[in-house]
PDB file as gemmi writes it, atoms N, CA and C in Angstrom:
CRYST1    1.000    1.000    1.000  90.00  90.00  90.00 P 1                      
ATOM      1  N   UNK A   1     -50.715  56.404   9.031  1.00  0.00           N  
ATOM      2  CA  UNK A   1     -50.178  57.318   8.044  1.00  0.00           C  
ATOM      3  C   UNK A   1     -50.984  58.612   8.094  1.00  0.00           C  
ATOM      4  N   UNK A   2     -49.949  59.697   7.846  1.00  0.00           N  
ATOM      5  CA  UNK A   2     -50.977  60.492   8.359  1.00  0.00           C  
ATOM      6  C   UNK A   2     -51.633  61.382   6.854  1.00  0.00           C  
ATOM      7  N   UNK A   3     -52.359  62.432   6.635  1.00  0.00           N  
ATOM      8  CA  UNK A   3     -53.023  62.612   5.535  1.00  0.00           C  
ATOM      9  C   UNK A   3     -52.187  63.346   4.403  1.00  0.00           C  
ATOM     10  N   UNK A   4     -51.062  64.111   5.110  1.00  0.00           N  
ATOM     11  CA  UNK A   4     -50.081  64.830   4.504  1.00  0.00           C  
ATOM     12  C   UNK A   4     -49.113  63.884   3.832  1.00  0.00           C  
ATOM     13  N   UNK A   5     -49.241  62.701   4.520  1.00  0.00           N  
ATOM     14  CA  UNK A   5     -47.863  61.394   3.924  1.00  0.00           C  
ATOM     15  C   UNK A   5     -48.345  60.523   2.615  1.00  0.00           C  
ATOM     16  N   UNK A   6     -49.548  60.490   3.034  1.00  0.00           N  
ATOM     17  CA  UNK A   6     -50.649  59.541   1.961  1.00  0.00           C  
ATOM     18  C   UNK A   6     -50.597  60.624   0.525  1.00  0.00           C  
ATOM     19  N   UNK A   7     -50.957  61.865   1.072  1.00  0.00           N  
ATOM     20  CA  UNK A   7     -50.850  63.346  -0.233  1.00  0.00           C  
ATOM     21  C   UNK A   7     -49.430  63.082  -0.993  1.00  0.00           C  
ATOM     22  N   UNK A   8     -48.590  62.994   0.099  1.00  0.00           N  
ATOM     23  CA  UNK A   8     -47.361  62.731  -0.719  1.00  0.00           C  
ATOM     24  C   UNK A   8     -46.723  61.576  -1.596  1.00  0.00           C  
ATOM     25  N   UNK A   9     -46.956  60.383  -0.899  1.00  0.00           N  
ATOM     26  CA  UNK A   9     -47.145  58.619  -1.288  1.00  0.00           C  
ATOM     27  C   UNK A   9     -47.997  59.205  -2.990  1.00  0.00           C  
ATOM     28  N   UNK A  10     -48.983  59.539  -2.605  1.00  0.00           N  
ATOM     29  CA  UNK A  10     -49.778  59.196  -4.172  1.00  0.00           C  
ATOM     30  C   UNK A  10     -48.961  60.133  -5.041  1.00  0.00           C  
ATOM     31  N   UNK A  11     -48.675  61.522  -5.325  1.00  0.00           N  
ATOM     32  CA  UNK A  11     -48.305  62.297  -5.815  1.00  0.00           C  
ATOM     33  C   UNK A  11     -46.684  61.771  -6.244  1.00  0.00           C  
ATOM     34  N   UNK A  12     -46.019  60.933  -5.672  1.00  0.00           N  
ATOM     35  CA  UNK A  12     -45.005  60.405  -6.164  1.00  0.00           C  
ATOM     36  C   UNK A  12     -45.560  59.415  -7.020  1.00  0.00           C  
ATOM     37  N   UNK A  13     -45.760  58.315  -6.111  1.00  0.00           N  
ATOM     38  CA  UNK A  13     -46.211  56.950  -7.332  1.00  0.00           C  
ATOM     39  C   UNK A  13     -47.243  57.482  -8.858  1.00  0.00           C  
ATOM     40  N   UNK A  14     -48.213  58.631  -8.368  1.00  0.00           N  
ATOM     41  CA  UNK A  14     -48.781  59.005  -9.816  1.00  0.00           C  
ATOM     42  C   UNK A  14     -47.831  59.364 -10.799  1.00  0.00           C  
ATOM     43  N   UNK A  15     -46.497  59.852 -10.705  1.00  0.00           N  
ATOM     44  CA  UNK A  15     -45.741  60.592 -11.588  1.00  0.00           C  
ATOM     45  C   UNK A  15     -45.097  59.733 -12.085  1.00  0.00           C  
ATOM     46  N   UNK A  16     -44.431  58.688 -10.886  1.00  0.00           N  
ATOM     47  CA  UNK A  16     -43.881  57.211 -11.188  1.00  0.00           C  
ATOM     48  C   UNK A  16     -44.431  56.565 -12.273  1.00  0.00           C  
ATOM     49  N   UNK A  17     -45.574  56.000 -12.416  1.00  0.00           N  
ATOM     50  CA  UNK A  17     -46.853  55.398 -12.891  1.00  0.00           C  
ATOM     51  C   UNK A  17     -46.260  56.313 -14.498  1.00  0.00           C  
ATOM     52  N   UNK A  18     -46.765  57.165 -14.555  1.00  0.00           N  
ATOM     53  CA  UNK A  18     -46.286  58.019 -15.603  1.00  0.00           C  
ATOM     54  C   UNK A  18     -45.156  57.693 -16.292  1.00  0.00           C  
ATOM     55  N   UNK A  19     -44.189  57.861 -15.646  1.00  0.00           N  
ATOM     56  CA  UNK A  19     -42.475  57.839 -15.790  1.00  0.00           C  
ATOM     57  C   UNK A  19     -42.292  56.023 -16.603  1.00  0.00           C  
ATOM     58  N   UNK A  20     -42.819  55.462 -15.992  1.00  0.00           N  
ATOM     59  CA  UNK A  20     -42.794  54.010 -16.569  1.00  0.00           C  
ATOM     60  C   UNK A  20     -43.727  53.436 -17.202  1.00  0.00           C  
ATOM     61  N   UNK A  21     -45.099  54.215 -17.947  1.00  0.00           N  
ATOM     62  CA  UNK A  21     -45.352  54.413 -19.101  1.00  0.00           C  
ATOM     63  C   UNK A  21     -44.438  54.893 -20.200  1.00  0.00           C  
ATOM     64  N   UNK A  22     -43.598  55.600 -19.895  1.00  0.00           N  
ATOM     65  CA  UNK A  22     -42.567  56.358 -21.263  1.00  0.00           C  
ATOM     66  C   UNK A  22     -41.662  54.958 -21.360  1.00  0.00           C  
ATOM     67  N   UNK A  23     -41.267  54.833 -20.535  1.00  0.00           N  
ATOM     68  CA  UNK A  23     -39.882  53.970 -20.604  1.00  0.00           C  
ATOM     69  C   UNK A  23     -40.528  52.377 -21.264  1.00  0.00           C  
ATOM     70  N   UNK A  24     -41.979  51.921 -20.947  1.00  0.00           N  
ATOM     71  CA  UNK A  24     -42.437  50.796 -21.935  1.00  0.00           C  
ATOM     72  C   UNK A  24     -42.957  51.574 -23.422  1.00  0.00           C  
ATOM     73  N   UNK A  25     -43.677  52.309 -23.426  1.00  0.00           N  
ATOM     74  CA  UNK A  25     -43.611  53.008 -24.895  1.00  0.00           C  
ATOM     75  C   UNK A  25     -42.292  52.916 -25.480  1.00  0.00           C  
ATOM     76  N   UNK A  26     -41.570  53.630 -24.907  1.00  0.00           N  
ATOM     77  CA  UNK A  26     -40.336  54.045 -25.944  1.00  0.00           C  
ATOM     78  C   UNK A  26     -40.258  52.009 -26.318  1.00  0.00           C  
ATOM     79  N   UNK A  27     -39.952  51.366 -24.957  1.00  0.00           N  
ATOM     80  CA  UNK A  27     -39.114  49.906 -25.861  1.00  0.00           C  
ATOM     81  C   UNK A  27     -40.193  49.249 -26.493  1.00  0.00           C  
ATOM     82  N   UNK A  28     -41.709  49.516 -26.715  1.00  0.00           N  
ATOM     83  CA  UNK A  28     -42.645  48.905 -27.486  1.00  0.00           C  
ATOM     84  C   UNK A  28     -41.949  50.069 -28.463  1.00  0.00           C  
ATOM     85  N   UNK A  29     -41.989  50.681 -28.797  1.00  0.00           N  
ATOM     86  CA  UNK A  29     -41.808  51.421 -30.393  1.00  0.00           C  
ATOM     87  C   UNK A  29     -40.075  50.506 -30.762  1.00  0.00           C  
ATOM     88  N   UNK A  30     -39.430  50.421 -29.815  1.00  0.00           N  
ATOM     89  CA  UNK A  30     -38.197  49.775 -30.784  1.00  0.00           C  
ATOM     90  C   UNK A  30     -38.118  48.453 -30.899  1.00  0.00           C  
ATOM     91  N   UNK A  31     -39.470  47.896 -30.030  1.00  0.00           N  
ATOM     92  CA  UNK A  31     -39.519  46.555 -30.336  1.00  0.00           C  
ATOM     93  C   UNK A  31     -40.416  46.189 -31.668  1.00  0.00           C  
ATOM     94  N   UNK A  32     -41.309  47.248 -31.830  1.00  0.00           N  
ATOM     95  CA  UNK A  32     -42.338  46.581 -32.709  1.00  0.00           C  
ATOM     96  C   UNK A  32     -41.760  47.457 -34.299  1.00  0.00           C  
ATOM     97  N   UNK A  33     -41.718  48.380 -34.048  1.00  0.00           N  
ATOM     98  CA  UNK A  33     -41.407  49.422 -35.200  1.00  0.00           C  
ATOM     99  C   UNK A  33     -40.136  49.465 -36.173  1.00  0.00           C  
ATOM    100  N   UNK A  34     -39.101  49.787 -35.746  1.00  0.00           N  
ATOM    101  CA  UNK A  34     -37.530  49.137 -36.091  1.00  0.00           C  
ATOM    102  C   UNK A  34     -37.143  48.002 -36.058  1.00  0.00           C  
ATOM    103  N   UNK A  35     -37.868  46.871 -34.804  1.00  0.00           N  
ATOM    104  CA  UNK A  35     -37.578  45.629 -34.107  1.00  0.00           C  
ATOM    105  C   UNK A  35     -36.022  44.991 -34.211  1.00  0.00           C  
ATOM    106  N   UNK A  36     -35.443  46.288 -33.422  1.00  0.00           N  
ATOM    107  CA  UNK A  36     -34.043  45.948 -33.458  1.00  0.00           C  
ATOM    108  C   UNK A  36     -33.654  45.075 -31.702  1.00  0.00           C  
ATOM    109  N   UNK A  37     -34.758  45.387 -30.698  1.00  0.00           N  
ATOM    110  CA  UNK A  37     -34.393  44.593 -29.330  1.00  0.00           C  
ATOM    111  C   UNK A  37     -35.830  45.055 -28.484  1.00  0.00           C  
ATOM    112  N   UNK A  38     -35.826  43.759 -28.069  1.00  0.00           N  
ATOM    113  CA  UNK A  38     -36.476  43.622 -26.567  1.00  0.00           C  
ATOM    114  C   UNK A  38     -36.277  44.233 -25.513  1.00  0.00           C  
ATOM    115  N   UNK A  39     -35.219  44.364 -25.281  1.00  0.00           N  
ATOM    116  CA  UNK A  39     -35.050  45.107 -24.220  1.00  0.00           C  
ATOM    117  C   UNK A  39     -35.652  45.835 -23.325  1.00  0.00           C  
ATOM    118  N   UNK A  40     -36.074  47.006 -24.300  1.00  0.00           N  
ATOM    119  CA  UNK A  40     -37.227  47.519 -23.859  1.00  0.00           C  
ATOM    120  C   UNK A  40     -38.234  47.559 -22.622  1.00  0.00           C  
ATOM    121  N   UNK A  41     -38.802  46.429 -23.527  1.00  0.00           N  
ATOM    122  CA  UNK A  41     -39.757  46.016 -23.050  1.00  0.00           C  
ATOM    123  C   UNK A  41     -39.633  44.751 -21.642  1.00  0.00           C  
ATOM    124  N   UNK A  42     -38.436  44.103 -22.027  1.00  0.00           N  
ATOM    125  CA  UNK A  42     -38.348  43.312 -21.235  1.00  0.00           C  
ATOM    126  C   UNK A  42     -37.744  43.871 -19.249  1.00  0.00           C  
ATOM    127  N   UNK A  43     -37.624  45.534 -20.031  1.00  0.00           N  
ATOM    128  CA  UNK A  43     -36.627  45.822 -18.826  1.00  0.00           C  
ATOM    129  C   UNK A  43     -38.305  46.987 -17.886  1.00  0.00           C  
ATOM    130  N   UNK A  44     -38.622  47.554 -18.831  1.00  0.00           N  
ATOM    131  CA  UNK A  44     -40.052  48.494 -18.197  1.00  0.00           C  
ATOM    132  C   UNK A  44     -41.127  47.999 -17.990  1.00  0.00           C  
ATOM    133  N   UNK A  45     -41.471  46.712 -18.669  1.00  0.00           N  
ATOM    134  CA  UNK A  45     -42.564  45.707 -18.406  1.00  0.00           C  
ATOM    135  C   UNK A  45     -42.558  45.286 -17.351  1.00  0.00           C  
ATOM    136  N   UNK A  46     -41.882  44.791 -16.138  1.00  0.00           N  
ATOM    137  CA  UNK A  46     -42.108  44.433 -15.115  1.00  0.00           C  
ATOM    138  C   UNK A  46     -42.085  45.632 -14.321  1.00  0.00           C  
ATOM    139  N   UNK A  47     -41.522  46.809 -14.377  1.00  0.00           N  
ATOM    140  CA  UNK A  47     -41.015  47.904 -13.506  1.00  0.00           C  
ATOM    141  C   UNK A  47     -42.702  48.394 -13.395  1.00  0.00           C  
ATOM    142  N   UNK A  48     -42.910  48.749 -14.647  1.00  0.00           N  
ATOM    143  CA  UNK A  48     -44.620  49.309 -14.790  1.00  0.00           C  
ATOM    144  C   UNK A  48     -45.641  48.679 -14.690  1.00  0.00           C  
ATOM    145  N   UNK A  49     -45.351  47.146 -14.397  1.00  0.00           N  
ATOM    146  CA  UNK A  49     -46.649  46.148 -13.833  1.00  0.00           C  
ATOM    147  C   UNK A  49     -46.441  46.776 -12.262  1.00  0.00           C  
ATOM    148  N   UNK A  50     -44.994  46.458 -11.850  1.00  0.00           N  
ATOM    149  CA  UNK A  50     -45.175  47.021 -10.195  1.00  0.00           C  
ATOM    150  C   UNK A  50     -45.835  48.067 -10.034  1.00  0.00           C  
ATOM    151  N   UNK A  51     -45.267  49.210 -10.129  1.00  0.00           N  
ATOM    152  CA  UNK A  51     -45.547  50.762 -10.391  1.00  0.00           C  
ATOM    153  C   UNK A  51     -47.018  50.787 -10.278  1.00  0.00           C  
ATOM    154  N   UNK A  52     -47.831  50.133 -11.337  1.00  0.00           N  
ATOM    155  CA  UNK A  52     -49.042  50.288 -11.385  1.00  0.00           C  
ATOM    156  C   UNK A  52     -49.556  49.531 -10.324  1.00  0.00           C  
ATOM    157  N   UNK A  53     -49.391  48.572  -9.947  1.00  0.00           N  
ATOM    158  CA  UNK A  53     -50.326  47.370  -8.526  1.00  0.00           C  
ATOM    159  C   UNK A  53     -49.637  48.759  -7.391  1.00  0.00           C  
ATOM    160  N   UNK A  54     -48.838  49.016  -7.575  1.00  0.00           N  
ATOM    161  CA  UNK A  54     -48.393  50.088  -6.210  1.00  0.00           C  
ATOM    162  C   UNK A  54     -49.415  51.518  -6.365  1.00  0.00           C  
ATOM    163  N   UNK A  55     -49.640  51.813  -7.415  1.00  0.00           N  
ATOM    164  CA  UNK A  55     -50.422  53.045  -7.940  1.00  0.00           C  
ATOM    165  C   UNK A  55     -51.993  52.968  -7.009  1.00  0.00           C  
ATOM    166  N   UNK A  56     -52.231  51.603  -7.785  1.00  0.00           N  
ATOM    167  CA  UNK A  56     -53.317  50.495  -7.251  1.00  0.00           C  
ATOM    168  C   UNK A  56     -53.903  51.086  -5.928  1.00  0.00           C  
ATOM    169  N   UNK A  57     -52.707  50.484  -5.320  1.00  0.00           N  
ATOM    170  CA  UNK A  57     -52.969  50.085  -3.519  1.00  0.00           C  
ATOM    171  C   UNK A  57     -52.576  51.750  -2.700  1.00  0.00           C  
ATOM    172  N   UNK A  58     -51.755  52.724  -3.728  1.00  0.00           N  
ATOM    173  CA  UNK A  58     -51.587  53.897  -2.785  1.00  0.00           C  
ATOM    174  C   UNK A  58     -52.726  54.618  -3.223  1.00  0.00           C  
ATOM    175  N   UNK A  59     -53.578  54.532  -4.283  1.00  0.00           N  
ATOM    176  CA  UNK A  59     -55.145  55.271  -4.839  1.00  0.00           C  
ATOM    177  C   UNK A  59     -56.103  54.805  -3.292  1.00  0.00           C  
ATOM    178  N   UNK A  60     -55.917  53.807  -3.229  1.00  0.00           N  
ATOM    179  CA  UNK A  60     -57.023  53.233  -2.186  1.00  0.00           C  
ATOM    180  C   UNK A  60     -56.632  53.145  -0.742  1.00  0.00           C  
ATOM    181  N   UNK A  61     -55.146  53.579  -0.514  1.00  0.00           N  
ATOM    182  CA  UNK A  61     -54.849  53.702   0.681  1.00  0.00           C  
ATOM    183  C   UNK A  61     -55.224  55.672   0.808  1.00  0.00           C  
ATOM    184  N   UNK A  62     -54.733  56.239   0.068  1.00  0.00           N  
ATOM    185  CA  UNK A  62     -55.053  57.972  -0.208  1.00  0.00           C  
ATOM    186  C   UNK A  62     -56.698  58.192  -0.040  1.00  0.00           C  
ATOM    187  N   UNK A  63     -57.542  56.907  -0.726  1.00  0.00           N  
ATOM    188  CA  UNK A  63     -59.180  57.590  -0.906  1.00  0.00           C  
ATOM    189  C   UNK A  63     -59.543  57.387   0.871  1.00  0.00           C  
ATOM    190  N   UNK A  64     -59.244  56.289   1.327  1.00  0.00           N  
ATOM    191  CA  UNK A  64     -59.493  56.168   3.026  1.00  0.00           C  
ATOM    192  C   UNK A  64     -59.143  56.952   3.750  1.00  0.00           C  
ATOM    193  N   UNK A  65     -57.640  57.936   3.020  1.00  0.00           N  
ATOM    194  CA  UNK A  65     -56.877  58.746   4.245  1.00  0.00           C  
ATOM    195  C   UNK A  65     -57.680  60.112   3.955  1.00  0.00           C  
ATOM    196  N   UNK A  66     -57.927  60.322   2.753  1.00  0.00           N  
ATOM    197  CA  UNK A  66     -58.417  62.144   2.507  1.00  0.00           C  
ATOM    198  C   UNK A  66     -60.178  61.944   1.947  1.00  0.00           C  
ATOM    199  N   UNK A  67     -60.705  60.559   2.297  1.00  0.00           N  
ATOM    200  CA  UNK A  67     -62.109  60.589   2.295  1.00  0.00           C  
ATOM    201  C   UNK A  67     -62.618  60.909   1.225  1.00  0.00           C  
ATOM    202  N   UNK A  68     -62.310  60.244   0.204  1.00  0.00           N  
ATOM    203  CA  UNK A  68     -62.561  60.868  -1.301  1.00  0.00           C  
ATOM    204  C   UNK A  68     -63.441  59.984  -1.477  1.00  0.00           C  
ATOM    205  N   UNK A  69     -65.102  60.626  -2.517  1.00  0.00           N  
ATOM    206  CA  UNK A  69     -66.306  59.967  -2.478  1.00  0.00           C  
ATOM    207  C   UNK A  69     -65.684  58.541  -3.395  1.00  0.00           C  
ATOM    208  N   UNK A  70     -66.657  57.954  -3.337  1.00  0.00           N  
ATOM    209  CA  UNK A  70     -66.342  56.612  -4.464  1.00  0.00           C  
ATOM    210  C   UNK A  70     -65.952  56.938  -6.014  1.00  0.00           C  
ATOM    211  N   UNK A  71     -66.975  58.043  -6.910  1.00  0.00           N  
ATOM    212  CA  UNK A  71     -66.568  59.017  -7.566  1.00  0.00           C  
ATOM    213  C   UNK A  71     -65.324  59.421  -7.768  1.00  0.00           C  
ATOM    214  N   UNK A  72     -64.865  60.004  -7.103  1.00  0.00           N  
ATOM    215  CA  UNK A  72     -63.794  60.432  -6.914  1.00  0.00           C  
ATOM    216  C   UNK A  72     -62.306  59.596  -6.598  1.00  0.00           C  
ATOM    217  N   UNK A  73     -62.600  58.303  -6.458  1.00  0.00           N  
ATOM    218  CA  UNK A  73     -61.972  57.288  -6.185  1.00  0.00           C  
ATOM    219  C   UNK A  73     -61.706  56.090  -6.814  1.00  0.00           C  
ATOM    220  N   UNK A  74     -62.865  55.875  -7.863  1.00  0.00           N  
ATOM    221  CA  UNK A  74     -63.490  55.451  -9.357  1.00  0.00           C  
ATOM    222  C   UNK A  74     -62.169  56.336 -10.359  1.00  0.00           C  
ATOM    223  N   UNK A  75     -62.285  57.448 -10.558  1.00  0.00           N  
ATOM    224  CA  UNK A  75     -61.861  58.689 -11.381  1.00  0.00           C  
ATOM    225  C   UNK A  75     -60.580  58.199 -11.326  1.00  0.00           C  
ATOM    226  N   UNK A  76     -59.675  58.020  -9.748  1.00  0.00           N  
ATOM    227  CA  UNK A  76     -58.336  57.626  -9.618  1.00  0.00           C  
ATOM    228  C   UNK A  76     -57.760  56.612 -10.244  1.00  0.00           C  
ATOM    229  N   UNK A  77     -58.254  55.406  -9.835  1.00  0.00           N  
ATOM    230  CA  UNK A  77     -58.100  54.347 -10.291  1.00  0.00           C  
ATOM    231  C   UNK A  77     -57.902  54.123 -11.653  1.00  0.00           C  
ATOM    232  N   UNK A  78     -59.404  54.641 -12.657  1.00  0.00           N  
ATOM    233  CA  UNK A  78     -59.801  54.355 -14.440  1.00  0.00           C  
ATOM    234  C   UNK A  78     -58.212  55.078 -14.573  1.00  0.00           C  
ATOM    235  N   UNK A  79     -57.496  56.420 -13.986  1.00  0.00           N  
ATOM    236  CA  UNK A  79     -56.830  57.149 -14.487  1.00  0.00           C  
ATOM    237  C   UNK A  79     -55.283  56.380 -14.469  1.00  0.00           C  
ATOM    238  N   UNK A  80     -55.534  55.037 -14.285  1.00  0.00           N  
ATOM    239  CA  UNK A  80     -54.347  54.024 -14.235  1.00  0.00           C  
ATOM    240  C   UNK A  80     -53.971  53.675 -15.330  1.00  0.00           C  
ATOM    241  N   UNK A  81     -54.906  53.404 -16.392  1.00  0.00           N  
ATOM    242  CA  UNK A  81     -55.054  52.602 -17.436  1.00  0.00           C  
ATOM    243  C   UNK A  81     -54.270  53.437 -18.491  1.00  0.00           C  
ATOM    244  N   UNK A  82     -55.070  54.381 -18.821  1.00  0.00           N  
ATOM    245  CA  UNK A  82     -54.323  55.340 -19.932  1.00  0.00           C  
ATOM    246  C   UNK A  82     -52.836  55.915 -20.146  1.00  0.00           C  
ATOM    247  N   UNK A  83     -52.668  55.806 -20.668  1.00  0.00           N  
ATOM    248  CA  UNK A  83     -50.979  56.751 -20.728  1.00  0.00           C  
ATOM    249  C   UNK A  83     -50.851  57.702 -20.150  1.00  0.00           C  
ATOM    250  N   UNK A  84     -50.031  58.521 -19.136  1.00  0.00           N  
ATOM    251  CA  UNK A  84     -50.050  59.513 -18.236  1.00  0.00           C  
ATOM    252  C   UNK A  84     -50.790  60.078 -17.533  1.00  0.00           C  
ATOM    253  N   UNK A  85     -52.456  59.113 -17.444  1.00  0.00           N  
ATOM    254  CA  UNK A  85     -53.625  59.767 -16.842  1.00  0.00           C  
ATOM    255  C   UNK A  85     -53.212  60.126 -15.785  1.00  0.00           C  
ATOM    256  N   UNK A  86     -52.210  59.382 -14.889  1.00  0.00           N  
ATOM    257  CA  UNK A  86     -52.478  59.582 -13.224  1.00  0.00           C  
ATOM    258  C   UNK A  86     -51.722  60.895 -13.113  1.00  0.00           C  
ATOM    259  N   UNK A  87     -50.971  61.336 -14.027  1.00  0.00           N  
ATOM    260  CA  UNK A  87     -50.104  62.878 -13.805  1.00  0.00           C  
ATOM    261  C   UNK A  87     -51.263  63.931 -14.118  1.00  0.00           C  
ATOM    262  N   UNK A  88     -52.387  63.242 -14.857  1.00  0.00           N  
ATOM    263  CA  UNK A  88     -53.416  64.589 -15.222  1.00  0.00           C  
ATOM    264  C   UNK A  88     -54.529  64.675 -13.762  1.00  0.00           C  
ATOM    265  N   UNK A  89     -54.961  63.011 -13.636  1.00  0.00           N  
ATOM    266  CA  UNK A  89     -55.643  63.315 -12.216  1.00  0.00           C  
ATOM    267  C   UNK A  89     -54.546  63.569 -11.403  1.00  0.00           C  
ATOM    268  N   UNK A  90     -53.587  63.531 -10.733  1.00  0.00           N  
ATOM    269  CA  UNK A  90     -53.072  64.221  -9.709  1.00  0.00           C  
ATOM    270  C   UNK A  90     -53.284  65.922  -9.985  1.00  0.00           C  
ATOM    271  N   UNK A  91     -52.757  66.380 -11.035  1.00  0.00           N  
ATOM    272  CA  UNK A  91     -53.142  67.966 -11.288  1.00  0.00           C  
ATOM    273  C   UNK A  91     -54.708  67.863 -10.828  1.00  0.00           C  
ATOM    274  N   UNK A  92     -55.435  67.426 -11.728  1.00  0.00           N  
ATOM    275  CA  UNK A  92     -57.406  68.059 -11.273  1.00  0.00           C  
ATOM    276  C   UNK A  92     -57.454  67.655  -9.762  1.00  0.00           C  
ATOM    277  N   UNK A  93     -57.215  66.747  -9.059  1.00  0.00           N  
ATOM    278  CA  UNK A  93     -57.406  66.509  -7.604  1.00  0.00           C  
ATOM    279  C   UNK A  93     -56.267  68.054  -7.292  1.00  0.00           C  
ATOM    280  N   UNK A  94     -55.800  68.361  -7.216  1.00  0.00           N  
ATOM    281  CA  UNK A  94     -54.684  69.245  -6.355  1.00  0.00           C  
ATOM    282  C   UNK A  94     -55.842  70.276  -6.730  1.00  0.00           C  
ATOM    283  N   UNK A  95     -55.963  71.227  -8.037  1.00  0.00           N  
ATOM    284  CA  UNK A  95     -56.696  72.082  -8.457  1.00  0.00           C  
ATOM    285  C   UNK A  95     -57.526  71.926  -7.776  1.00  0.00           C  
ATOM    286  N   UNK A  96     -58.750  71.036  -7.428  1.00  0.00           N  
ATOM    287  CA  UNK A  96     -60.341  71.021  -6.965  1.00  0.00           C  
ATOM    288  C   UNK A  96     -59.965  70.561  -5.344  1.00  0.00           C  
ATOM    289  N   UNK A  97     -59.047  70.448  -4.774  1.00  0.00           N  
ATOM    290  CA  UNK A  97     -58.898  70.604  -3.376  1.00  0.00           C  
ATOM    291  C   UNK A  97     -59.057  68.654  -2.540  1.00  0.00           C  
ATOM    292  N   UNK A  98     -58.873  67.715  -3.769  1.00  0.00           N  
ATOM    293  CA  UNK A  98     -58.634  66.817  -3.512  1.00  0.00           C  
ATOM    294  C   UNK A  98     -57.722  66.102  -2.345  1.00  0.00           C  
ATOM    295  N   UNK A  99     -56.608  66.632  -2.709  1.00  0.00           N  
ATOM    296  CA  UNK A  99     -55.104  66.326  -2.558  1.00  0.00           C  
ATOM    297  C   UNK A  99     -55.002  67.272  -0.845  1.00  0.00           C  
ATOM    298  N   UNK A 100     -56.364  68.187  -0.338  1.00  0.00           N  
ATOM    299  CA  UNK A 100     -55.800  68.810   0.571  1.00  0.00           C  
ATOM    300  C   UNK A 100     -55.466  67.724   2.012  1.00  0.00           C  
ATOM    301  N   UNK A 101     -54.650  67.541   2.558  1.00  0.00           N  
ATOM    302  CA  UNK A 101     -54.969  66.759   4.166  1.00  0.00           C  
ATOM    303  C   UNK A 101     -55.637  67.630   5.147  1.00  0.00           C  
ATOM    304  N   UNK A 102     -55.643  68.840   5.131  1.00  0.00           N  
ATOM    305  CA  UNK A 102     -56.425  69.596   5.767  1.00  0.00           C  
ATOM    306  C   UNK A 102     -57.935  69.640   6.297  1.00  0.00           C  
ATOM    307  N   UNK A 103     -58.189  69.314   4.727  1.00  0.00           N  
ATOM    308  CA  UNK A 103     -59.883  69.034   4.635  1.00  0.00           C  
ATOM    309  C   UNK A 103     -59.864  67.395   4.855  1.00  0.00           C  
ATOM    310  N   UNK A 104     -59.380  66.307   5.592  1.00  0.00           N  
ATOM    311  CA  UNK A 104     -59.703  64.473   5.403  1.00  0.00           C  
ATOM    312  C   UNK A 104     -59.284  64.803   6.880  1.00  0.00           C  
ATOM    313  N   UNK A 105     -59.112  66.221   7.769  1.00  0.00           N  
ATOM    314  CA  UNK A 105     -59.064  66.354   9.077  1.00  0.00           C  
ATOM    315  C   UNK A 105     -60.355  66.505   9.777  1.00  0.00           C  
ATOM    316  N   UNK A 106     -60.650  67.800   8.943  1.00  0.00           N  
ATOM    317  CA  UNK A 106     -62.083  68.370   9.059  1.00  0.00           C  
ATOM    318  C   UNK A 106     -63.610  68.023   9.030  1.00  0.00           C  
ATOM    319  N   UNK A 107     -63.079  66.661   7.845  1.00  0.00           N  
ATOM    320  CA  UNK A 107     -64.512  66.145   7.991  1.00  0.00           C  
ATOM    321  C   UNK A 107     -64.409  64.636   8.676  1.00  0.00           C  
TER     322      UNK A 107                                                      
END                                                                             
């Protein structure tokens, strides 16, 4: 894979990752709050367990391809957990020259 494909792989699945945080929020709020259906939850709960083990494995396939310190690879990962973290680390990696394939050539 080359470093430009891996840039791209993560930068999708991070937004993904994101995208199916909303969609289990929203059916945890109509499951727990109104508690008019499951649904919800029963339909984004598995989508966003995948999503995330895929988030997982493209963080650690991306830190090998663009040589990102452990630090920096640590940072990716924690940014799984939280609600939309991985859309905020994808922005700070792009900003600080993370995300370049240019530079995982060079060094």
């Amino acid at each position: 894979m080359t470093p430009r494909t891996a840039v791209l792989l993560f930068r999708t699945v991070a937004v993904a990752e994101a995208l199916t945080w909303v969609g289990l929020l929203a059916g945890m709020y109509v499951k727990y709050v109104p508690e008019t259906s499951e649904l919800g939850v029963q339909v984004f709960g598995p989508i966003h367990g995948a999503v995330f083990v895929l988030y997982v494995a493209v963080t650690l396939l991306t830190a090998r391809r663009l040589r990102w310190s452990p630090g920096t690879t640590l940072l990716a990962l924690a940014a799984s957990v939280p609600p939309f973290a991985t859309v905020g680390f994808e922005e700070w990696a792009r900003r600080t020259g993370r995300l370049e394939p240019a530079a995982a050539r060079l060094t």
